[in-house]
Structure formats: structure tokens, C-alpha cells
C-alpha positions in Angstrom: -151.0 4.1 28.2 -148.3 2.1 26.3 -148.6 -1.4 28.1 -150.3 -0.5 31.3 -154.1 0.2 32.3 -156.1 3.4 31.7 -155.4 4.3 35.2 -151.7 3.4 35.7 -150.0 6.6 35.6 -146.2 7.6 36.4 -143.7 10.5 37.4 -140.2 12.6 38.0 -139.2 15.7 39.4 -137.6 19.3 39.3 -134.2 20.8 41.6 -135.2 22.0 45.0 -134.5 24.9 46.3 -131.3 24.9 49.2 -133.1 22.8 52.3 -132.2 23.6 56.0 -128.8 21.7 56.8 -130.4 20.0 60.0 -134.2 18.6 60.3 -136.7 18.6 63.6 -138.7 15.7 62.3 -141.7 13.9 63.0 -141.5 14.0 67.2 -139.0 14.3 69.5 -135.4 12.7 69.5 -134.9 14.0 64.9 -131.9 15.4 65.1 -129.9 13.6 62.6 -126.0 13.4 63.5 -123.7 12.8 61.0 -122.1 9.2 61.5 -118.5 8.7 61.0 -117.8 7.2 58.1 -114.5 6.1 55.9 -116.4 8.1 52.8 -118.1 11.2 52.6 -121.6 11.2 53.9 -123.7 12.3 51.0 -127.3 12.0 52.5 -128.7 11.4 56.0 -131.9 10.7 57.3 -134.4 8.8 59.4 -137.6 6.8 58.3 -140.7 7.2 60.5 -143.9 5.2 60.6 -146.0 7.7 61.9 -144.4 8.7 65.0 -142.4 6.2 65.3 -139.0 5.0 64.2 -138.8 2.2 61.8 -135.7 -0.3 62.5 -134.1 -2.4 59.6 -135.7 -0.6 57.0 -134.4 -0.9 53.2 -133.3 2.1 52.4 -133.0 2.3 48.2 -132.1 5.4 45.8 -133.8 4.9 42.6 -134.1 7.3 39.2 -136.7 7.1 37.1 -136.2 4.9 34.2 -136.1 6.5 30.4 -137.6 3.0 28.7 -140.9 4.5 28.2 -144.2 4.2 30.5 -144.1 1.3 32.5 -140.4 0.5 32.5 -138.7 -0.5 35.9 -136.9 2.7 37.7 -132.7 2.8 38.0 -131.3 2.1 40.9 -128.5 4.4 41.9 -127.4 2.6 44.7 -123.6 0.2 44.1 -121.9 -2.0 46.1 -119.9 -0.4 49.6 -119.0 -2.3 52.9 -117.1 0.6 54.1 -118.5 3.2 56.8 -121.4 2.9 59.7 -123.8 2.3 56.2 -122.6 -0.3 54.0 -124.7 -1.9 50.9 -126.4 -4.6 50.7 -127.7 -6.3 47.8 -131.0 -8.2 47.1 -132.5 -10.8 45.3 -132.8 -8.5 42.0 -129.3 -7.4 42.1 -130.3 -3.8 43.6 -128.8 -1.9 46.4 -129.8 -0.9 49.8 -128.4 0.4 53.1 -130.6 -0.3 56.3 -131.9 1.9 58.8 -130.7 1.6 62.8 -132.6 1.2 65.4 -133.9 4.8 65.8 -134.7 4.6 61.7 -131.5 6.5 60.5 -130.0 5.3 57.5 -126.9 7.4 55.3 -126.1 7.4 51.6 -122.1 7.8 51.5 -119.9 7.1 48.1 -122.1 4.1 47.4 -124.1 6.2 45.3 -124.2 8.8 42.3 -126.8 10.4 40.3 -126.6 12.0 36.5 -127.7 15.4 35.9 -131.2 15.8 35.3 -132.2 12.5 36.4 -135.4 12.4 38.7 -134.8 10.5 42.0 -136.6 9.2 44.8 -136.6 7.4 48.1 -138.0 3.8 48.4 -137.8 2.1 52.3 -139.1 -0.8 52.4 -139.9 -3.7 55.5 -138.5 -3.3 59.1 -139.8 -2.6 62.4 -142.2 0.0 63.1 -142.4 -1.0 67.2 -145.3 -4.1 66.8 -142.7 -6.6 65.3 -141.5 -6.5 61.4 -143.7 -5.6 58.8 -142.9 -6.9 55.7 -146.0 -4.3 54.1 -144.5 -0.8 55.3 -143.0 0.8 52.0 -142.4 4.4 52.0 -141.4 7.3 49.2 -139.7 10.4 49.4 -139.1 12.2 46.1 -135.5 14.3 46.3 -136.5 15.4 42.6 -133.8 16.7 39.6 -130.4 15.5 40.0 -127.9 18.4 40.3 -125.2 16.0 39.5 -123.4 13.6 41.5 -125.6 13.6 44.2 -127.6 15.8 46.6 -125.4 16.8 49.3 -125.5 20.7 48.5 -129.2 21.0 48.3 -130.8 18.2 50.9 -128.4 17.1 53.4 -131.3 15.5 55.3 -134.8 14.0 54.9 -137.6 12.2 56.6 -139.0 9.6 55.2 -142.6 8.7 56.3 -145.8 8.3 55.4 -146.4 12.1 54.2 -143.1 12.1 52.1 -145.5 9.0 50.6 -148.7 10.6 49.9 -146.8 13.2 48.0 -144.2 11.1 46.0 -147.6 8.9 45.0 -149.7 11.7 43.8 -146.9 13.5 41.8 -145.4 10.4 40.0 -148.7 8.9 39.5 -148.5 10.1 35.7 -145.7 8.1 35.2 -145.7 5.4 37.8 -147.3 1.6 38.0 -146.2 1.0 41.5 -142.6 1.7 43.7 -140.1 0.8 41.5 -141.7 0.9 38.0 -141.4 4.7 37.4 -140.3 5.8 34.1 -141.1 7.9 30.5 -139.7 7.6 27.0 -136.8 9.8 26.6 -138.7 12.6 24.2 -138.2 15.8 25.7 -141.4 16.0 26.5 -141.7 13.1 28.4 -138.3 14.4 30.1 -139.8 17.6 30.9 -143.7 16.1 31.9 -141.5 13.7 34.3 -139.4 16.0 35.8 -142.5 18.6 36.4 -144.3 15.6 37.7 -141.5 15.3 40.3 -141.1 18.9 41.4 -144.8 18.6 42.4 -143.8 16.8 45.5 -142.0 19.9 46.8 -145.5 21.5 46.8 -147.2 18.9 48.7 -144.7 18.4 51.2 -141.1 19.4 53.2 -139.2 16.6 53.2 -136.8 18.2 56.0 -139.3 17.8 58.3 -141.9 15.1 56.5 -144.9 17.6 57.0 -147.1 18.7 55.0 -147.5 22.2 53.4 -150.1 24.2 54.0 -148.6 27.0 51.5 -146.6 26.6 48.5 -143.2 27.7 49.1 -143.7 30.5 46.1 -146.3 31.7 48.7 -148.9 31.9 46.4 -150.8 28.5 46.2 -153.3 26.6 49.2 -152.2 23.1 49.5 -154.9 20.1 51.0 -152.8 20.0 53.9 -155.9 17.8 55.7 -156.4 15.8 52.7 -152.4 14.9 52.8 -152.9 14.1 56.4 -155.8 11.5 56.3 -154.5 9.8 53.4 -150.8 9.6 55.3 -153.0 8.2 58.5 -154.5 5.7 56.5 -151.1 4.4 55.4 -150.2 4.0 59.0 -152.9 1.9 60.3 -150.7 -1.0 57.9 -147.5 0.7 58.9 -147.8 0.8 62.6 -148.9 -3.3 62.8 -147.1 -6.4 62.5 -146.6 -9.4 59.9 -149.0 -12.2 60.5 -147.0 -15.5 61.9 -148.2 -18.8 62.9 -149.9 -21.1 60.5 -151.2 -18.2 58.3 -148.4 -15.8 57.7 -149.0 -12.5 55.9 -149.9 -8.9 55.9 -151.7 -7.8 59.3 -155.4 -7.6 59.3 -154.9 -3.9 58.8 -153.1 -3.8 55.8 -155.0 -6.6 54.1 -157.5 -4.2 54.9 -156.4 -1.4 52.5 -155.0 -3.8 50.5 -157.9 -5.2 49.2 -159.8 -1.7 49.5 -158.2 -0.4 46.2 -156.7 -2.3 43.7 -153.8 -1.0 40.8 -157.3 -0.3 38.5 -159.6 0.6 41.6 -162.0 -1.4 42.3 -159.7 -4.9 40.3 -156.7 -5.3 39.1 -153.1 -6.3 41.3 -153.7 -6.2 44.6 -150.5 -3.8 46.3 -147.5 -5.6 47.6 -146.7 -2.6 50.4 -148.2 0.9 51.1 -145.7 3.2 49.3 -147.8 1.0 45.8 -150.8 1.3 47.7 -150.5 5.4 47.9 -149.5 5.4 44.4 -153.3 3.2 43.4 -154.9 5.6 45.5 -153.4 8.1 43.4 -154.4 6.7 40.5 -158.2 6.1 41.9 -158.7 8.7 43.8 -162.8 8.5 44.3 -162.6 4.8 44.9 -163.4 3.1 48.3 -163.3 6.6 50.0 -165.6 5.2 52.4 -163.8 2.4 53.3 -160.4 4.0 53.5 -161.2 7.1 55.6 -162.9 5.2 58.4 -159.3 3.8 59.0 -158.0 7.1 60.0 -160.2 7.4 63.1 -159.1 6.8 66.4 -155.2 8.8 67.5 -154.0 9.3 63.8 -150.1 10.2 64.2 -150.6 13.4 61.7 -153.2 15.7 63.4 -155.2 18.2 61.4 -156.7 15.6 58.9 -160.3 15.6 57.6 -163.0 16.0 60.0 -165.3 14.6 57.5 -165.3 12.0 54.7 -164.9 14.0 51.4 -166.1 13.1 47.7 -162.9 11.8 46.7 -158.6 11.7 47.4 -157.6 14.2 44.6 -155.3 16.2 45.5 -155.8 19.6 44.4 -154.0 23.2 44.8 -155.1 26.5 44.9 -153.2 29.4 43.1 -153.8 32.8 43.3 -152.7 35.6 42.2 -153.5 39.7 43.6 -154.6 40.6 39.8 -157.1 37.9 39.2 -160.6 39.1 38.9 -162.5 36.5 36.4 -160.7 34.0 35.0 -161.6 32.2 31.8 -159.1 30.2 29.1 -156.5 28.4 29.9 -153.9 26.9 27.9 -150.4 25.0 28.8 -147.0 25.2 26.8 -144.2 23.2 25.9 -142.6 23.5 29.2 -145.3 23.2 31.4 -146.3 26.6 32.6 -150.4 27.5 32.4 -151.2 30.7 30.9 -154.7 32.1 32.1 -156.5 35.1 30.7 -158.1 37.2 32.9 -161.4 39.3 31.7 -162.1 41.6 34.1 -158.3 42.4 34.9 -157.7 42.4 31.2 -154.7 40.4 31.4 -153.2 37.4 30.7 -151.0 35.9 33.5 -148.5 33.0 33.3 -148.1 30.5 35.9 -144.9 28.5 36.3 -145.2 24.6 36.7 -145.4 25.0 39.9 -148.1 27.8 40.3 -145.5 30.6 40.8 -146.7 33.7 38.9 -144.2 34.4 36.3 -145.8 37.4 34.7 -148.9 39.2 34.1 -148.9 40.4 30.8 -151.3 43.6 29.5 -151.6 45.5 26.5 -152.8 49.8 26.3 -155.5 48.4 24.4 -156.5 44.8 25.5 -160.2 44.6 26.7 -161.7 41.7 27.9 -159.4 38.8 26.8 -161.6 35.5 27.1 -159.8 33.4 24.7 -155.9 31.6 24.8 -153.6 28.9 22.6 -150.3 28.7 22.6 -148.3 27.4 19.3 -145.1 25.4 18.3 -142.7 28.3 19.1 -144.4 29.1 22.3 -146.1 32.1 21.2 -149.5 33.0 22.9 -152.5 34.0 20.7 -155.3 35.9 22.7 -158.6 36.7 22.0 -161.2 39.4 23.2 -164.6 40.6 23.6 -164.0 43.4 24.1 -162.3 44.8 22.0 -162.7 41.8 19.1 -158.7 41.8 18.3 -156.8 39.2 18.8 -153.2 39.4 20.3 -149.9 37.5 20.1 -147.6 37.6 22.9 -143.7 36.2 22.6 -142.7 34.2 25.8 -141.5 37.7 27.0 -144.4 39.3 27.4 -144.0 41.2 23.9 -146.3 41.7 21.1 -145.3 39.5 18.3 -145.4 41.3 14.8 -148.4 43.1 14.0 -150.8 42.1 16.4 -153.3 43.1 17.5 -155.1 41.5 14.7 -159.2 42.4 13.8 -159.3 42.0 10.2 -161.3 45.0 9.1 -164.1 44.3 12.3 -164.9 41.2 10.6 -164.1 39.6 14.3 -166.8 40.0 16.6 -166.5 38.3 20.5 -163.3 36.3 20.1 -164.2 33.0 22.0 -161.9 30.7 20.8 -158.9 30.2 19.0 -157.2 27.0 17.8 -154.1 26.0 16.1 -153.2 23.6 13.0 -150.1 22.0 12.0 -149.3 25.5 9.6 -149.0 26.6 12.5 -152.4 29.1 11.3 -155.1 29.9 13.7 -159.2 29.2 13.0 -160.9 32.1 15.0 -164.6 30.9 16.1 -166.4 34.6 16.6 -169.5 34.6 18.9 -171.6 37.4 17.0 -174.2 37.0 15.5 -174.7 34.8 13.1 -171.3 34.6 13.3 -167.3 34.2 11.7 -164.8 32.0 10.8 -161.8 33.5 10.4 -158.4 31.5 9.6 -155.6 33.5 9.6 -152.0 32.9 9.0 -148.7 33.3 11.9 -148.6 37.1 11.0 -152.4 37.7 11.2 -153.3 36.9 7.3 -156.8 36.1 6.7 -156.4 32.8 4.3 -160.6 32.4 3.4 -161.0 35.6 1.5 -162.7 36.8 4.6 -164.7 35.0 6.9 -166.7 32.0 6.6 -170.6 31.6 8.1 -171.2 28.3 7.5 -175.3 27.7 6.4 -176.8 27.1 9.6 -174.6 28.9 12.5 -176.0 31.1 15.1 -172.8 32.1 16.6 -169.4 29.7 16.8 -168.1 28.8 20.2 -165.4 26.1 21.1 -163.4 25.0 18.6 -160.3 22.3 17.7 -158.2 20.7 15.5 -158.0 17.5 14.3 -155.3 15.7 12.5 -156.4 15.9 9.0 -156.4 19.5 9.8 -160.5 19.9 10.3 -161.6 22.6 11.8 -164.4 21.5 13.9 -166.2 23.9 16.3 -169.5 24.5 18.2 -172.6 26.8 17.8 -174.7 26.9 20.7 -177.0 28.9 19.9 -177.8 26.5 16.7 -177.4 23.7 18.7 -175.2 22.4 15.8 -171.4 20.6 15.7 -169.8 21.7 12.2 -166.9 20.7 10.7 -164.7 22.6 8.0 -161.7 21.7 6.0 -158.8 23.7 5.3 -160.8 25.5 2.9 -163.3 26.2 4.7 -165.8 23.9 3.5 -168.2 21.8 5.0 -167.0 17.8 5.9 -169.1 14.8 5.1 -172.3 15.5 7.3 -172.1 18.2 8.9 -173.3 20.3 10.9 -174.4 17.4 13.6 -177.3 17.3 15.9 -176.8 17.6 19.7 -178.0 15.1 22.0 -178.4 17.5 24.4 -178.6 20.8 24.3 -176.0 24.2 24.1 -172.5 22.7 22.7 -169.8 24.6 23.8 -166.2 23.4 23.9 -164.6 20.7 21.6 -161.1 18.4 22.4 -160.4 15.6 19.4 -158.9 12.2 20.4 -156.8 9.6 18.8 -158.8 7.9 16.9 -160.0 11.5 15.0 -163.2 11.7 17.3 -164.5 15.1 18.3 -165.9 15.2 21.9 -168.1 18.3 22.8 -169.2 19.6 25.9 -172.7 20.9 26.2 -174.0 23.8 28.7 -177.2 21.2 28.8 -175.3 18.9 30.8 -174.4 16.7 28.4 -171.0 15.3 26.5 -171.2 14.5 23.0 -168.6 12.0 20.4 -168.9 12.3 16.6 -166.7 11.2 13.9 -165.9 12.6 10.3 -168.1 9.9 8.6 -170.8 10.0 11.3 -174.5 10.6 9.4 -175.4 13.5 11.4 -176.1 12.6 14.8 -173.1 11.8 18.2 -171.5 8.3 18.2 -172.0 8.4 21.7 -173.2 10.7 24.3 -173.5 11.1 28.0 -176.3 12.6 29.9 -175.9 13.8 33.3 -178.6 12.9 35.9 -177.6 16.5 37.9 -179.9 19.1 37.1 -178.3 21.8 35.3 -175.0 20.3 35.1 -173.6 23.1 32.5 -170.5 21.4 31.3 -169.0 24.0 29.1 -164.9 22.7 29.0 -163.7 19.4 27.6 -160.1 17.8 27.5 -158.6 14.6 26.5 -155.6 12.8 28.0 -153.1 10.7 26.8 -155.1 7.4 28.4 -158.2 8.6 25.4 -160.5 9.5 28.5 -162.5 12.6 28.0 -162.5 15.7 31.0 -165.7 17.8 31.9 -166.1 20.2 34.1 -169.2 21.0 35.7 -169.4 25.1 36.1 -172.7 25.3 37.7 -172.4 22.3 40.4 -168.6 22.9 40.6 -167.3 19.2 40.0 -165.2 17.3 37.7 -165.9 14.8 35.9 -164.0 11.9 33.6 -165.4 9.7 31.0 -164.1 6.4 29.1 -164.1 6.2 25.0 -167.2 5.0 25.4 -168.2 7.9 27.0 -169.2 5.9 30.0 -168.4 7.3 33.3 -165.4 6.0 34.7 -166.2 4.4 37.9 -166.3 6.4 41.0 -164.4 9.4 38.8 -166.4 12.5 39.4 -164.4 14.5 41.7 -164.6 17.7 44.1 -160.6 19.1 44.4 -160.0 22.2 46.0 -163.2 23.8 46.9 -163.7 24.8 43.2 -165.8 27.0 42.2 -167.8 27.9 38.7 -165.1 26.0 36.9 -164.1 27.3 33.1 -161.6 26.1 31.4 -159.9 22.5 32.0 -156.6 21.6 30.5 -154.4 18.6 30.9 -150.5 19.1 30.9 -147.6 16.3 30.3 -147.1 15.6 34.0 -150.7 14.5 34.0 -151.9 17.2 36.0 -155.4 19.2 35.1 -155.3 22.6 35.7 -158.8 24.4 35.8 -159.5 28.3 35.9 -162.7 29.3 37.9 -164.1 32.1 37.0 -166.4 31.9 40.6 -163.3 32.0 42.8 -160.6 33.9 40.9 -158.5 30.7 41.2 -156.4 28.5 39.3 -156.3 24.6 40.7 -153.9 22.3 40.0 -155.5 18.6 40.5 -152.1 16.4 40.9 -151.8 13.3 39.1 -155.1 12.5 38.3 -154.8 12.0 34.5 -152.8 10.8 32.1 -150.0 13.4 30.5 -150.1 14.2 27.2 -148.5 16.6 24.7 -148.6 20.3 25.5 -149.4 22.7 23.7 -152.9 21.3 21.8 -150.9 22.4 18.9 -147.7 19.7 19.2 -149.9 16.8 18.9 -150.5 17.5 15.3 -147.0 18.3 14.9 -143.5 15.7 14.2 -142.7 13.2 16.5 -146.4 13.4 17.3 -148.9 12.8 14.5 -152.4 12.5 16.4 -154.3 14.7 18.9 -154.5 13.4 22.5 -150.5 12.2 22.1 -148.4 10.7 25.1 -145.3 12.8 25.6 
């Protein structure tokens, strides 16, 4: 990423829906009164360690910042010595009011927020009960600015370790640590951000500083256990005291965690408190899993955590929906929403950023969808195997133009479909031997016909790259080909397969093609290779059946294991990243993997009629496929 590591990540959010007016909180002894003041009280709330009140806290209101990944967030908070909450100002010229002695703090006129600007909560220092800790850092996401401020829609919050976990996991796309969280100011990274933000709202209540266990569109499962542990972990730092005497410093617990997962896992900066620390957890989810669940033994303050140690810290959600049956392709759009076609139900269903189900759309004569891409105006293409057509559908759920497109049965077992910069679609047919079909925005065939290039045995997975190759997969040939515009073959291809069965394809930066193989293999090649992968991984799990691929915006390369139900991410090098194989969700026979501009993956499992939502774990990048080859972006793989 643009001037941070591979695993740095960052975030922002979307508007809340209307909170309750007053809050229970963590305990007894919540209620949070309105203090007289001299200006209006905008916000009120109370920061917790655990169970306990935290005293002398800094209190700070920060946006995210617009100067691109990296870039230090805006803080919102000015200068006010008025009221029981007056400012205060630090070393850095930012703002602060400090929390009491039973951890309530208030934001009056000392602060204002600009429409559509995504802000958060960042306490900082104070007394937990064992004497100040200097460590304790805390994060509580209040999401898309309505304008002005948030009085109308969250008159109070909790700010604890909870509100942390899920401020960390959903900003981690665009964050470095607490108070570097920002994008560019492209609309996409303005949308990515602000998705990335309305995640929290998922994860957590902020009202009451609990976790979920439901979304509140009712429809998705949310880790509430995983939340839990990972919020009882933070409090073994938050709950202890600063070091004094001759060797000041962080207690023994958080030098603990502190040195258990660094910004880049296992190296890297070291974090200064634990609202940082959550946010490298984030961002290294499988590393020192060990090490960091055994310090949520003993009394955790936040009960139903993790009776066991899992594989990994990802955080992933569950979405359902009453008409799945078998879910296959998955694609996301330009504003973030995942559309999923469903086989069995013959259907394709969107899902908002956030899970909700917007619509399920069906056609009289749709049978078997398997295949989806979206292009540049939004537009979803669809293909069957059923009954070999292909459909388009406009955002409202209407057929665009002529559709459904066969051209003349040509199209047999419509597996894949991807879009070039024309905006026309290559059509990989799994008959056999075989089609290639390219046809135009109204259905067209451009080729003449269909191509079968000399060799294929069927075409499966396909992409795009940005001199407009069409490069696809034949597993039954156990051959990668690639075509240009024309149609004709490119330099040396088809290429040989390390392993065995290639199935999906997802291009890179640099122009590389990376394939997934049923075998249990991944595969790079280039343009000017002489035939065979410029690198390949081999998994050591029997039977691994990696049949989905993705790139993020970082250049590391996403797998998905259907048979053992894992996921897994590689470097360029197609080296496993350390400690980067990963178990969200309970998911099940995993089938498509996609990657959306908040740096979310979304996977559809055919197995468990489910869609999962991993938060934060990648890096965003341009959605739809099809944008990355389009103007401001000129390369596959793009950062919003």
C-alpha cells in the first residue's frame, strides 16, 4: 500500500441508524446524565476498562483523513473552557476533553463534523482502578457524519474495549494505528472508507459497548465469542498499572501483548497502547494466537468468549438469506454491495454492504445461474448451465436490452464471464471441447462465432488483463491460455500447470496471471513466460481443491480451500504469508472469493448456503474487476 507495509491496512464508516437516547452500559451505575453546561451538550458518554470506569481519560474526536493511505486522521475537536467539559490541548496541537472519575466525558460546542466525513472515538491514558496507565487506548467508531455532529442519531456511547475490537477490524483497510486513519479522496476510496466504517455497527452496539450476536438487518451471525476474547485480551493491559520506580513503563501485562504482535506480525513497530494493538491484530489476525488467547483466562470482564483457542482472529460474518440453496459466483460493485448467484434457487440475490438482502432477482426462464460480473455502469451479466444463456440485469432488477443472450446454442455451461475496458464480455463455455465467446454490451458476438483455441478441453475461470488479454483456464486440458482481443493466441501459450485442474484466474499489477488449481495448487505466469508458471505454490493438505483466486490492492493473491474449508493468502512470490491461512466463520465448501474496497473478502459457500464477510483482513481495491482497467485506474489489482 502507498507508503505503508503489505499488512497495514485502514478504514471509515456509514450513518447509523437512530440509537436509544439513554445507554445501560457495561455493569451497574451507566446511566449517563446530562451535565449542565453553558453550550449544548452534543455527545455523552463513559469509557470503561472492562468493568471498570477509567478516570482522566483523553477523550479525542477524530475524522478520517483524505491524504491518501497512511495519512494522519483530523481532529474535530477546538479549543472550549466553558461547561463541566472543557478542552484541552496536547503536545501536537490536538484537542481533548477528560473523562471524571466514574469515566464520563461530553462533547459540547467544542466540536463539529462535515457531512460525510467518517469519525471515531480515541481515549487514551487514565485510571482504570490499579493506578494510571499510560497504555490503555480505546476506539469507538460513530461512523458517517450527518452534519454538524451526532446529537440526533447517538446521544450516548460506551467506550471500552469491545467498541475497540470492532473500530480495529473495520478500519484496518485503511488504518496504520489510532490516529493515522485515512484514503485518497477518489470516490472510491470515499465509498471503500465509509463501508469500512459502517462495519463497526455490525460488530458491535456502541449504546451499550456489547457485542452483537445478530446483525441489526437480522439476517447475518456475528463472532460474538471471538469479539469477546480478543476484547479480554486488551484488558489484561487495560486493567494494570504503569511501571514506576527505576524502570518506568508499560505493566508486565501489556509489554506482554505488546511484544506478542508487532504493526507487520511477527516485526515491525512495536504498539504504543492497545486501541494500535487491536488495530495489528487486525491486520495479523493468525499471528501469536497462542500467545494472545492464554491471556484471556482467568475472570475475563466480557463473558461468553472462546472456550477454545481457534486457528486464527479473523473476524468473520455469516449472511443468510431464506432463498439460498447453493451458492456459487460472487461479484462486488461500485458501491460495495455483493451480488451472489444462486443455482439451485435459480436466482441471483444482492446483498447490501452490510449483508442486508436487497433483492433477489429471477427471471421465467433462468436455470441454473453459476456465473456473475458486474460492469462500469453497474450492470450485472449472468451466466447458466442450465439453460446456457446469459443474462443482464440493470441495478433494478430488470433485464437490460435483449438479454438473455445464447448466440445460436453456440454457449454451452456458462462458467465464467469477464469484462474488458469496451466494456465487452469474454464468455469461457465448459462444453466440450469448448467456446469462447466475446460479445459486445448488447449481446453481439465480435469473433465471427466462437473461438476453440487448439488444445482446450473445456474453458473454466477466466480474467482480464490490462492490455486487454483474455486469459482463462481449461481444466480438463490442464492448460492456462491466453487470447488477444482477437482472439488469437499470446506469446506461449497455452501454459503447463504445476499442478493439476486450473480453475479460476485473478491478474495483478504487474500483468501476472495467478490461477487456482482444484489439485491444490496456485499458479503465476506472465505474457512472455516460455510455457511453464513463474511461480507456484503447492499445498502440503491432501486434496486441498482451491478452485477461487483474488488479488488485493497489497498484490497478495487469495485462495480458498473448498474441500478443507480454509482460506488462504499468498505473497508475490507466491510464498505463504506467515501465519495467513485462516478458518472465519465456520465456513463451509467455499466457492467464490472476492475482495471489495473496504478490504473485506466476501466468500459464497456452496456447502452452507452462506455468504461470509471476513472484516478487514485484506487490502481494498477497486470494485467492480472491471474498473481497474478503466480511467483513473489503469491496472488490475488497483487501490481505490
Amino acid at each position: 500500500m502507498e507508503g505503508i507495509s503489505v499488512r497495514s491496512k485502514i478504514l471509515t464508516v456509514f450513518a447509523f441508524t437512530v440509537l436509544a437516547l439513554l445507554t445501560t452500559g457495561c455493569g451497574s451505575g451507566n446511566f449517563l446524565p446530562q451535565s449542565p453546561t453553558s453550550s449544548p451538550l452534543r455527545l455523552n458518554g463513559k469509557v470503561h476498562g472492562g468493568q471498570n470506569p477509567v478516570a482522566g481519560a483523553s477523550v479525542y474526536v477524530y475524522a478520517a483523513g483524505t491524504s491518501g493511505y497512511g495519512g494522519a486522521s483530523v481532529s474535530l475537536l477546538g479549543p472550549s473552557g466553558s461547561g463541566n467539559w472543557p478542552t484541552h490541548q496536547d503536545g501536537n496541537g490536538n484537542y481533548y476533553v477528560t473523562t471524571d472519575s466514574n469515566g464520563n466525558f461530553g462533547l459540547t460546542g467544542d466540536y463539529t463534523c462535515t457531512a460525510g466525513q467518517q469519525v471515531y472515538l480515541y481515549a487514551v491514558g487514565g485510571n482504570p482502578g490499579a493506578g494510571t496507565n499510560s497504555s490503555d487506548g480505546f476506539l469507538a467508531v460513530l461512523g458517517n457524519c450527518p452534519g454538524g455532529d451526532f446529537s440526533s442519531i447517538i446521544p450516548n456511547v460506551i467506550v471500552n474495549e469491545v467498541t475497540t475490537v470492532a473500530a480495529a477490524y473495520a478500519m484496518a483497510g485503511y488504518a496504520t494505528d489510532a490516529t493515522h486513519v485515512s484514503s485518497p479522496s477518489r470516490a472510491l476510496a470515499l465509498t471503500g472508507i465509509a463501508n469500512a466504517f459502517a462495519n463497526a455497527a455490525n460488530l458491535v452496539n456502541i449504546s451499550s459497548g456489547t457485542a452483537r450476536t445478530t446483525t441489526p438487518a437480522g439476517n447475518g451471525t456475528v463472532p460474538t465469542q471471538t469479539i469477546n476474547t480478543l476484547a479480554n485480551i486488551l484488558a489484561t493491559c487495560v486493567n494494570s498499572a504503569d511501571q514506576t520506580g527505576p524502570f518506568p513503563g508499560p505493566s508486565t501485562n501489556c509489554n506482554t501483548l505488546f511484544t506478542a504482535d508487532y504493526s507487520n506480525g511477527s516485526q515491525g513497530s512495536a504498539a504504543g497502547d492497545t486501541a494500535t494493538l487491536a488495530i495489528y491484530i487486525a491486520h495479523n489476525p493468525g499471528n501469536a494466537v497462542n500467545l494472545l488467547f492464554s491471556q484471556s483466562g482467568g475472570s475475563p470482564p466480557f463473558g461468553n468468549g472462546l472456550n477454545q483457542q481457534p486457528n486464527d482472529f479473523s473476524l468473520g460474518i455469516n449472511f443468510t438469506s431464506s432463498g439460498f440453496q447453493s451458492l456459487c459466483d460472487l461479484a462486488i460493485d461500485a458501491a460495495g454491495n455483493a451480488w451472489v448467484v444462486d443455482m439451485n434457487n435459480n436466482a441471483v440475490t444482492q446483498l447490501s454492504n452490510l449483508g442486508a438482502v436487497v433483492h433477489t432477482y429471477t427471471s421465467g426462464t433462468m436455470v441454473q445461474p453459476y456465473s456473475v460480473a458486474i460492469n462500469a455502469s453497474g450492470n450485472v451479466w449472468v451466466g447458466t448451465i442450465g439453460d446456457d444463456q446469459i443474462y443482464v440485469f440493470n441495478t433494478g432488477g430488470a433485464l437490460v436490452g435483449n438479454s438473455p443472450y445464447r448466440d445460436s446454442g453456440h454457449l454451452l455451461n456458462v462458467v465464467a464471464i469477464s469484462l474488458d475496458a469496451s466494456g465487452n464480455a469474454w464468455v469461457s463455455d465448459a462444453g466440450f471441447p469448448g467456446n469462447i465467446a466475446k460479445l459486445d454490451s448488447g449481446g453481439n458476438q465480435l469473433l465471427g462465432n466462437v473461438v476453440s483455441p487448439a488444445g482446450m478441453n473445456d474453458a473454466d475461470g477466466s480474467a482480464v488483463d490490462a492490455a486487454g488479454h483474455f486469459w482463462f483456464a481449461s481444466d480438463n486440458a490442464q492448460k492456462v491460455f491466453v487470447m488477444d482481443s482477437n482472439g488469437n493466441p499470446v506469446g506461449s501459450s497455452p501454459f503447463s500447470v504445476t499442478n493439476s485442474t486450473p480453475v479460476a484466474v485473478a491478474m495483478d499489477a504487474s500483468g501476472n496471471a495467478w490461477v487456482a488449481e482444484a489439485g491444490g495448487g496456485v499458479d503465476e505466469y506472465n505474457p512472455g513466460s516460455s510455457g511453464a508458471p513463474t511461480a507456484s505454490y503447492t499445498t502440503s493438505i491432501a486434496q486441498d481443491g482451491f478452485n477461487s483466486i483474488a488479488v488485493d490492492g497489497s498484490g497478495n493473491v487469495w485462495t480458498a480451500s473448498y474441500r478443507n474449508s480454509y482460506i488462504l493468502e499468498l505473497g508475490s512470490n507466491a510464498s505463504p504469508v506467515p501465519n495467513a491461512s485462516f478458518t472465519p466463520a465456520s465456513i463451509f465448501h467455499p466457492a467464490s472469493i472476492s475482495i471489495d474496497g473496504s478490504g473485506d473478502l466476501w466468500l459464497s459457500s456452496f456447502g452452507s448456503t452462506t455468504v461470509t464477510e471476513v472484516i478487514g483482513i485484506a487490502t481494498p481495491v477497486v470494485t467492480p474487476i472491471v474498473a481497474n482497467l478503466i480511467s483513473p485506474y489503469s491496472h488490475p489489482a488497483s487501490l481505490p
